[in-house]
C-alpha positions in Angstrom: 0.0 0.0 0.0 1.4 3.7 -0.9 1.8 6.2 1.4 1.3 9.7 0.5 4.6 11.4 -0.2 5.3 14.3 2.0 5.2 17.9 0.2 8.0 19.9 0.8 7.8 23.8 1.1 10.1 26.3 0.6 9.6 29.7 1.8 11.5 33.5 0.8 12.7 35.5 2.9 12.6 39.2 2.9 12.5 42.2 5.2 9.4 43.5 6.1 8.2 46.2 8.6 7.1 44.3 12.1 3.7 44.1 11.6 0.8 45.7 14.0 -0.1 43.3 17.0 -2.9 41.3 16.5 -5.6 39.9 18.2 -7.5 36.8 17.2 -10.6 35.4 18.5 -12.8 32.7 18.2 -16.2 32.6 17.7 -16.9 30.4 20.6 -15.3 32.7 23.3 -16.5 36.1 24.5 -14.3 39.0 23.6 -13.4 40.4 27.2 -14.9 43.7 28.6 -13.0 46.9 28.1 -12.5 48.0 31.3 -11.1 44.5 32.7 -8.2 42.3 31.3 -9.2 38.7 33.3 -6.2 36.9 34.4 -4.5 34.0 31.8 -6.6 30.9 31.6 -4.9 27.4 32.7 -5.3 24.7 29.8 -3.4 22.2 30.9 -5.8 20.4 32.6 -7.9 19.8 28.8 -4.4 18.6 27.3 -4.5 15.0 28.9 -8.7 14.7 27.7 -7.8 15.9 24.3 -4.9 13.8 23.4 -7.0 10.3 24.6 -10.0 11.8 22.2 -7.3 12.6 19.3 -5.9 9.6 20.0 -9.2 7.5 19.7 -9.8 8.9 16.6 -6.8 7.7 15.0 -7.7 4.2 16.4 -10.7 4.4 15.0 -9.9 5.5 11.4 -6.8 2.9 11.2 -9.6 -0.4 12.7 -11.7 1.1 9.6 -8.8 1.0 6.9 -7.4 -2.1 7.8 -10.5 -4.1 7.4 -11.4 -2.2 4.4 -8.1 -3.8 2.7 -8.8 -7.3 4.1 -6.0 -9.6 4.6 -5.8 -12.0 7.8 -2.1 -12.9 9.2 -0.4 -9.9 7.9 1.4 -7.6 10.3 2.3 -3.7 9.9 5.7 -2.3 9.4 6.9 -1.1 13.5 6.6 2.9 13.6 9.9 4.2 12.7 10.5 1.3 10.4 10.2 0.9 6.8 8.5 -2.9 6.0 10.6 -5.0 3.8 10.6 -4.8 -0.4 8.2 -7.2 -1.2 9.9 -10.4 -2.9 10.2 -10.5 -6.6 7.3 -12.9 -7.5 6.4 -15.1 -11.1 3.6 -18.2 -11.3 6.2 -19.9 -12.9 7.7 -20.4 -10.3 4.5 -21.5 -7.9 3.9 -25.3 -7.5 0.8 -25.7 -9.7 1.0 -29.8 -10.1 -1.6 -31.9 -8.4 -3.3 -29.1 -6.6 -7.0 -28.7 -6.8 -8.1 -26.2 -9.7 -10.6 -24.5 -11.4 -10.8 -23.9 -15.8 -9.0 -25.0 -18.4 -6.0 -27.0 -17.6 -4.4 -24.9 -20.8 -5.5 -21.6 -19.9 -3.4 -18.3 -20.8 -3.1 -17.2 -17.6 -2.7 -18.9 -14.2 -3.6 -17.5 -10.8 -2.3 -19.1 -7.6 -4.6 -18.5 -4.3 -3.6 -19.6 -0.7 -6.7 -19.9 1.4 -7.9 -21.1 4.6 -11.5 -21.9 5.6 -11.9 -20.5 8.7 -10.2 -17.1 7.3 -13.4 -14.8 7.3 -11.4 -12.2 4.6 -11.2 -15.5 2.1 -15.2 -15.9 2.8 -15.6 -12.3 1.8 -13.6 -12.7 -1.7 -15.3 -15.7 -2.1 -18.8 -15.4 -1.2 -19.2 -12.4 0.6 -21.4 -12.0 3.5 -18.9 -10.6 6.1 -21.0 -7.2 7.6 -17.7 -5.5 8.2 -16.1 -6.3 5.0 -17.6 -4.3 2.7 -15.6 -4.6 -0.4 -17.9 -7.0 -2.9 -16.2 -10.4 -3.0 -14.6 -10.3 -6.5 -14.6 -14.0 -7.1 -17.5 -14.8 -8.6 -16.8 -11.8 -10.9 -13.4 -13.2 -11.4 -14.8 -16.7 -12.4 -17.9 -15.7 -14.6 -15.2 -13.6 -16.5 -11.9 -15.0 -16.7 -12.3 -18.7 -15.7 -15.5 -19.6 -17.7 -13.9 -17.9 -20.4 -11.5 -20.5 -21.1 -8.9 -17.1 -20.0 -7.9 -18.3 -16.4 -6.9 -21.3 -14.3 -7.1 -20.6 -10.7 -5.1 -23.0 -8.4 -5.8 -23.4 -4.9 -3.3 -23.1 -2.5 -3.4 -24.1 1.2 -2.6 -22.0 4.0 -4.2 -23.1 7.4 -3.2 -21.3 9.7 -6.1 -20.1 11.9 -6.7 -23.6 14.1 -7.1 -27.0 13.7 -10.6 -26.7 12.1 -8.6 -25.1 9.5 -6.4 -28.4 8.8 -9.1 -30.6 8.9 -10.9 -28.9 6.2 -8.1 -28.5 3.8 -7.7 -32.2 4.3 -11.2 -32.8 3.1 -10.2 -30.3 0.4 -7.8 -32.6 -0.6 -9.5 -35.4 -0.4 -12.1 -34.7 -2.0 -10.4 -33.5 -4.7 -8.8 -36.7 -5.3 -12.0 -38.6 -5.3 -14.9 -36.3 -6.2 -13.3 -33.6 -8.5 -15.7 -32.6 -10.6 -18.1 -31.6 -6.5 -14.7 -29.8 -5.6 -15.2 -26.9 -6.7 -19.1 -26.5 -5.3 -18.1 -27.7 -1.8 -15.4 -25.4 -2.2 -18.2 -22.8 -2.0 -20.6 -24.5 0.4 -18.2 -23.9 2.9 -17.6 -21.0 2.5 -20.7 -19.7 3.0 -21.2 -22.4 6.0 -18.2 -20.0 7.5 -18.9 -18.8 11.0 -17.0 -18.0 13.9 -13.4 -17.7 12.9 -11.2 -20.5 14.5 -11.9 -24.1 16.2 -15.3 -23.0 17.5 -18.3 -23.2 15.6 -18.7 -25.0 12.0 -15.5 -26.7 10.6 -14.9 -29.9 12.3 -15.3 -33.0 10.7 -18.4 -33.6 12.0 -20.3 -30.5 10.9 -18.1 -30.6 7.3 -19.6 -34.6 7.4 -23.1 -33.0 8.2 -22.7 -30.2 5.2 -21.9 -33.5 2.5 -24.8 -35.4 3.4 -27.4 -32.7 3.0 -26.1 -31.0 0.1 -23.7 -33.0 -1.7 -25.4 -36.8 -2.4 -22.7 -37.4 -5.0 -19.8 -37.4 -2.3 -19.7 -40.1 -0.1 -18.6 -38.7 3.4 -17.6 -42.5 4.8 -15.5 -42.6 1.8 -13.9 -39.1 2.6 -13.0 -39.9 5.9 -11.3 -43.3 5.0 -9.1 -41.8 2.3 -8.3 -38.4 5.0 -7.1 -41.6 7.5 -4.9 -43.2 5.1 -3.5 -40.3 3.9 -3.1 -37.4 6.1 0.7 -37.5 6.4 0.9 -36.9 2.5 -1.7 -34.6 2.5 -0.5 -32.4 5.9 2.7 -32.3 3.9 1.1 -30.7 0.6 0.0 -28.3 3.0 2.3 -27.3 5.2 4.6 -27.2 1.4 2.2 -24.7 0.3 2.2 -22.8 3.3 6.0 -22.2 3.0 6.0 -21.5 -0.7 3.6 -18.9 -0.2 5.7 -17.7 2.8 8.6 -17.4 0.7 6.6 -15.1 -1.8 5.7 -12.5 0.8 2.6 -14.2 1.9 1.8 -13.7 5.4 -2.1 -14.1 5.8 -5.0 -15.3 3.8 -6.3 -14.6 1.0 -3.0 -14.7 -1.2 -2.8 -14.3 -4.5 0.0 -14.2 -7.4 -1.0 -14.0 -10.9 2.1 -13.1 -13.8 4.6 -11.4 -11.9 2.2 -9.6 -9.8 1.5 -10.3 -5.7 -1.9 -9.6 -4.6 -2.4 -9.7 -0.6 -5.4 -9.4 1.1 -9.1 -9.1 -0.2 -8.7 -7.0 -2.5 -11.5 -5.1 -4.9 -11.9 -6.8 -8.4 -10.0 -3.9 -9.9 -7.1 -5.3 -9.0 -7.2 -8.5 -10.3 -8.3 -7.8 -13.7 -5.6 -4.9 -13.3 -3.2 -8.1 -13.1 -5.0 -10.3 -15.7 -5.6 -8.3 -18.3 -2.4 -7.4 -19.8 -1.3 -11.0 -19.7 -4.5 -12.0 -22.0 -3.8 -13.5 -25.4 
């Protein structure tokens, strides 16, 4: 994000008369009586109210831009300090292979996203529905567009990192992209918009995820899920905790993560900036 640059002003200097005394009021206070000059007032006792309202504000306004520009797991520059350059950053270098995806396999363009099911900024790209996120989730946009268009492959990404709720559902992620890939994508969504409480409390385990296959999702067999999650959760913790470094290592921090061409999109950002990225990398 870009801070505004600080304007520097120069001023001349030239002799002038002194000028004539003068005296400025407000129109709040009472221009004193003539005849008396009352004795000099004693602020300091406001200073100590006024700095902790000042200071509120600037709480305030920085709680409001911070969730305006989405992004879980990502952590400010110390004041005084400038935040490290951002990593140089290319899909071709992002470990597409065997990951769950979504478009043609041949597409153009390629966009990597680490996610995590309990992260409530990856519910608002996604599926929106977040009260105090209020930037439109751009994914659907992004799919109806781009991916449906035979333009764009998106490739999912794991990055749990808010509980173990979030490992569990990547691991049916995984799973059930092995046996059921063609129902990926729409559980994909399901849960999404199942999302609650952020963390291991609410919906997420394996019994509520179980619960969410039977009653919406008769072509996925949920015994069957849980049997291939058992025999392979080593390999698929691995894939994970894989993607989670790669990301890492491309200045990911926090969920949602995106890189598309040589360009690193953090947080949950407004559709502008995708098709900013996609666009000029269209064939």
């Amino acid at each position: 994000m870009s801070e505004d640059a600080m304007k520097k002003h120069t001023h001349s200097h030239q002799e002038v008369p002194a000028p004539e005394p003068t005296v400025v009021t407000t129109a709040t206070e009472p221009t004193p009586a003539p005849a008396s000059i009352p004795a000099k007032r004693d602020w300091s006792s406001l200073y100590t109210p006024i700095a902790i309202v000042v200071a509120g504000i600037f709480v305030s306004v920085g709680l409001m831009i911070g969730l305006s520009h989405g992004g879980t797991g990502a952590a400010a520059a110390p004041s005084g300090t400038q935040a490290a350059a951002a990593p140089s950053v290319n899909i071709k270098d992002v470990q597409t292979s065997g990951e769950p995806y979504i478009g043609s396999a041949n597409a153009p363009v390629v966009m990597a996203f680490w996610s995590d099911y309990q992260c409530p900024y990856c519910k608002a790209f996604e599926v929106g529905g977040i009260p105090q996120i209020t930037t439109p989730a751009a994914f659907p946009d992004i799919v109806k567009n781009y991916v449906d268009t035979g333009k764009l492959k998106v490739v999912f990404k794991d990055f749990p990192f808010l509980g173990n709720d979030s490992i569990t559902a990547a691991e049916y992620g995984r799973s059930i992209w092995a046996l059921y890939p063609s129902q990926y994508f729409a559980w994909r969504t399901a849960m999404y918009k199942a999302q609650d409480q952020e963390g291991d409390v609410g919906f997420g385990n394996a019994t509520t995820i179980d619960a969410l296959i039977k009653s919406q999702f008769p072509q996925i067999n949920d015994a069957s899920v849980r049997a291939d999650i058992a025999k392979n959760k080593a390999s698929y913790d691995a894939a994970m905790q894989a993607d989670e470094a790669e990301g890492t290592k491309f200045g990911i921090n926090g969920t949602p993560g995106f890189i598309v061409g040589t360009t690193l999109i953090a947080g949950a950002e407004p559709l502008s900036s995708f098709t900013a990225a996609i666009d000029p990398l269209v064939k």
